[in-house]
N, C-alpha and C positions, 0 to 999 in steps of 0.2 A: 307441381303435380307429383304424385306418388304413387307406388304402384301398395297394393294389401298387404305383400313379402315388406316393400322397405318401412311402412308404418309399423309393422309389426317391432322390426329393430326399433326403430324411432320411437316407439311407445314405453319397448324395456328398456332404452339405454338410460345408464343415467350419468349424466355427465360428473357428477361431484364421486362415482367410485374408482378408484384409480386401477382398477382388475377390465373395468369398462373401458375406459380410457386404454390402457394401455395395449388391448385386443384392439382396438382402434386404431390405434397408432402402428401394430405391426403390418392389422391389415393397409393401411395408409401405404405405409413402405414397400410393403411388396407391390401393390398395385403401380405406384409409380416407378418403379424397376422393372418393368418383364424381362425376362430370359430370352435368348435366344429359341429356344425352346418352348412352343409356348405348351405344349403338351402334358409340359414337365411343371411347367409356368402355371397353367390353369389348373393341374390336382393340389399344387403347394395353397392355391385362393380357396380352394374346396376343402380344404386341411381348414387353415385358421377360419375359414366361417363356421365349418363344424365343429369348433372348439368355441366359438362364442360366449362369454361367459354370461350370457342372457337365460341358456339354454334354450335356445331357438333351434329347433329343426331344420338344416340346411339342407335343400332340394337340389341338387345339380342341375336339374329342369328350370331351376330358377336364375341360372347364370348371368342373365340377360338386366334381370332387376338390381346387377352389382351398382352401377351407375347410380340407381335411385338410392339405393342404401348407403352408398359413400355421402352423395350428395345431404340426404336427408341428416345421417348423424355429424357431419361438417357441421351444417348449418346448426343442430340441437346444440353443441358443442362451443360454438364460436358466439354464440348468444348466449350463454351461460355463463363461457368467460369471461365475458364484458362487461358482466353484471356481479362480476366476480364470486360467482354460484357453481365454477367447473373445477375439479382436481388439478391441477399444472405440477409438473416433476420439477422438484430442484433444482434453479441453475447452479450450472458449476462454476464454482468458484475463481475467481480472476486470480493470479498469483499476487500475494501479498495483502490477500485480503482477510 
């Protein structure tokens, strides 16, 4: 299930831009990290959505639909990769290689 707000992501993400991806990935990290604060916690989540590089209009009203949007561009993302159609960063290099 989806809500309008996380289709909307899921429609512009595109998993092969690595500017999409990596907006992804910061939001990824923050969310799995809150703060003690979540005050402070929750305008840093309202920062990197309004910076979206979809240029998606982020709604604070819409706080609630972060779940569906995480969940939705995971899933866009992890399906892409498997099919080998997603951006992936460079692993680092093992010494000696």
């Amino acid at each position: 299930m989806d809500t309008a707000v996380a289709k909307s992501y899921n429609d512009a993400f595109n998993p092969e831009d690595e500017k999409h991806c990596m907006w992804f990935k910061l939001l990824s990290d923050v969310m799995a990290e809150p703060e003690e604060d979540m005050s402070k916690h929750g305008q840093k989540v309202i920062r990197i959505m309004k910076a979206n590089p979809m240029n998606i209009e982020f709604n604070e009203r819409n706080m609630l639909d972060l779940v569906f949007i995480q969940f939705a561009l995971g899933l866009s993302y992890a399906r892409a990769a498997l099919i080998g159609k997603a951006w992936t960063p460079q692993s680092p290099k093992t010494p000696g290689e």
